[in-house]
SETORGU-769584 format. One record per atom (N, C-alpha, C): z, y, x; residue in one letter. Coordinates in steps of 0.001 Angstrom, whole numbers. Atoms other than C-alpha are relative to their C-alpha. Example, Ala and Ser with C-alpha at 12.3 -4.5 7.8 and 13.67 -1.06 7.14 Angstrom:
      up   north    east residu
       0   -1190     890      a
    7800   -4500   12300      a
       0    1200     900      a
     -60   -1190    -820      s
    7140   -1060   13670      s
     730    1090    -770      s
***
This chain:
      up   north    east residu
       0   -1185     843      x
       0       0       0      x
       0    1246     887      x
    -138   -1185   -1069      x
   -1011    3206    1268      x
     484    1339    -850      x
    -378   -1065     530      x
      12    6982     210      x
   -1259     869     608      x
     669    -508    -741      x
   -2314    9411    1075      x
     143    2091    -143      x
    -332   -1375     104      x
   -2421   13604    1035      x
   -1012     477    -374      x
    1564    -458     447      x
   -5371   15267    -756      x
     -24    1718     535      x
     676   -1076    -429      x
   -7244   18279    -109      x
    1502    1136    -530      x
   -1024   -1038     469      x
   -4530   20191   -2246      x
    1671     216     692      x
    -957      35    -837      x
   -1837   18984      40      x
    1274    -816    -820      x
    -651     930     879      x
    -179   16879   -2612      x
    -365   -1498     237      x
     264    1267    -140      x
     143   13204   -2202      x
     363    -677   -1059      x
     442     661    1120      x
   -1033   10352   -4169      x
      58   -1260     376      x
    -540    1804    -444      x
     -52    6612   -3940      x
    1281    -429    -542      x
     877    1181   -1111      x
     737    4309   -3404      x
   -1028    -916    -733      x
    1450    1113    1013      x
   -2569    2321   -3854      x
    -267    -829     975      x
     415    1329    -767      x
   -3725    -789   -2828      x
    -702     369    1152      x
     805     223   -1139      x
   -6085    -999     838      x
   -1521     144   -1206      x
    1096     519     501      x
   -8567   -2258   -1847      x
    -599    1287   -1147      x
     299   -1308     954      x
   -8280    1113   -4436      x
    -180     811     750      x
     698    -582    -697      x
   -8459    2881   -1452      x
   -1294     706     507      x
     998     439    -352      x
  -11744    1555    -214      x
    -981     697   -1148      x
     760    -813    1487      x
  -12785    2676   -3826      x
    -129    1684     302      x
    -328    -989    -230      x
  -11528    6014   -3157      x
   -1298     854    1152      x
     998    -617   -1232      x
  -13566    6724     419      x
   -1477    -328    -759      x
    1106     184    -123      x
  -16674    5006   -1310      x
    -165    1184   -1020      x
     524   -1105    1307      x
  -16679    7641   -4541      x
     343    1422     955      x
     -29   -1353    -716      x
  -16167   10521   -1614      x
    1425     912    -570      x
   -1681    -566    -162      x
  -12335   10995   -2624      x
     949     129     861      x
    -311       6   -1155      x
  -11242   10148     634      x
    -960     214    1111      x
     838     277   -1353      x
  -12828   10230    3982      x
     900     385    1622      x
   -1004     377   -1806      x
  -11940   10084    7943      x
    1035     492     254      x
   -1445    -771    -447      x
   -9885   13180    7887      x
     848     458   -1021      x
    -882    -312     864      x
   -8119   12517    4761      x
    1276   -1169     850      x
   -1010     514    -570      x
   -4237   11977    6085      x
     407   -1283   -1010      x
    -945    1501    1022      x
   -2620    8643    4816      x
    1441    -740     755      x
   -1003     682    -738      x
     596    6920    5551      x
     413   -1523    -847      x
     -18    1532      71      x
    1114    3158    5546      x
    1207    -404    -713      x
   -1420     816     797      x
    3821    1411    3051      x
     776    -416    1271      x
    -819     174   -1545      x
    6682    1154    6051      x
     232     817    1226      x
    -102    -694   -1585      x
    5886    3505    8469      x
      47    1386    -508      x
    -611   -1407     340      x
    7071    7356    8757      x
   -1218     683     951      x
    1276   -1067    -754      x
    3479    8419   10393      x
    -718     101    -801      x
     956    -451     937      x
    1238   10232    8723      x
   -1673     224    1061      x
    1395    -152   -1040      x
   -2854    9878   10531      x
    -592    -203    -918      x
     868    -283     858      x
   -6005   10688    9293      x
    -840   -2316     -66      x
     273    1384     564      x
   -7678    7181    7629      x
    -794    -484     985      x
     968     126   -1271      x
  -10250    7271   10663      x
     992    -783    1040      x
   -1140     787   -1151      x
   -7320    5756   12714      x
     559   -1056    -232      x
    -197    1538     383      x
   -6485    2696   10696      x
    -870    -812     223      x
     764    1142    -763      x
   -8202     -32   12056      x
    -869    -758   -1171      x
     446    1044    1335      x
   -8673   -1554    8508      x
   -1186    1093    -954      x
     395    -633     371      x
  -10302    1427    7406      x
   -1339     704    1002      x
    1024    -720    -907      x
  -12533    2034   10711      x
   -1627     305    -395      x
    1627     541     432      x
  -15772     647    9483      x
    -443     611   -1024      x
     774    -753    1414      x
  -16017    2743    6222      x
    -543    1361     730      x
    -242   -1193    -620      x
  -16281    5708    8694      x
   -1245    -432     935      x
     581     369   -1733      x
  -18731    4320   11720      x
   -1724     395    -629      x
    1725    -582    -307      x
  -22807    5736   11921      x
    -736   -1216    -699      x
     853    1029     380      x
  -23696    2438   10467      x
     158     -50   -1688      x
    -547      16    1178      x
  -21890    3117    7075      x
    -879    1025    -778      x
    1037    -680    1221      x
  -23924    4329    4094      x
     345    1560    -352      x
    -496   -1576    -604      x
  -24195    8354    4458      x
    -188     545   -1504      x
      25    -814    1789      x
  -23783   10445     853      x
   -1154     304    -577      x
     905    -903     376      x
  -26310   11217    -809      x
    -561    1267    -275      x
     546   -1296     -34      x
  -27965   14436     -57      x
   -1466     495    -544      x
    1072    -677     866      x
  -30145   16855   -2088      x
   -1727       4     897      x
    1295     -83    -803      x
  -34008   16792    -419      x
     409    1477     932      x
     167   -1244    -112      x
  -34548   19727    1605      x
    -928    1027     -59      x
     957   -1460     768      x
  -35933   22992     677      x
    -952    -150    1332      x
    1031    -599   -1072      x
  -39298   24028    2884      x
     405    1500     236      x
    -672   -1192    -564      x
  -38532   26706    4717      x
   -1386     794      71      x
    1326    -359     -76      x
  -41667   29356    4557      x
     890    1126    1391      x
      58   -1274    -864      x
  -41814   31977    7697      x
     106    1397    -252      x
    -257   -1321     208      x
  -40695   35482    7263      x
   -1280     608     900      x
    1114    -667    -582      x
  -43306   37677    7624      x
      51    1238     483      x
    -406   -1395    -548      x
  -42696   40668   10135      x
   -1149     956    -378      x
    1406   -1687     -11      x
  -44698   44255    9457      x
    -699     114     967      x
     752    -175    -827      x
  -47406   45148   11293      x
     755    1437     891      x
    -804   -1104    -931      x
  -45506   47679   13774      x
   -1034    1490     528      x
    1237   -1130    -982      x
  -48824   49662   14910      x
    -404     735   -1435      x
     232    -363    1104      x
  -49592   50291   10964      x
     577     766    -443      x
   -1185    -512     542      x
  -46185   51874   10259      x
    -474    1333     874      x
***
């Protein structure tokens, strides 16, 4: 069972490893959300639990992001015209 500290600075738990896991995949948690372990009086970001490493690592499925816009070129004045 973990506890964890949200963006608002209020903590929320205790929840299973496994509601957790839920948590980081719906983008409620992530690496540098703090959590502290059922037993222990440390508080580290979830990126540091060992059990939790792999939801976090370059190989793990990245959020879905909006396309991106085309960027058109700003068009400077003719300087000799002015």
């Amino acid at each position: 069972m973990y506890k964890i500290k949200g963006y608002d600075q209020r903590e929320y738990g205790p929840v299973s490893e496994q509601e957790l896991r839920q948590w980081i995949a719906q983008g409620r948690a992530n690496a540098q959300t703090v959590a502290q372990k059922e037993g222990s009086a440390e508080w580290k970001a979830l990126s540091a639990f060992p059990e939790f490493a792999a939801s976090f690592s370059s190989s793990a499925t990245p959020p879905h992001l909006p396309p991106a816009q085309t960027m058109h070129p700003v068009k400077k004045p003719d300087v000799e015209a002015l």
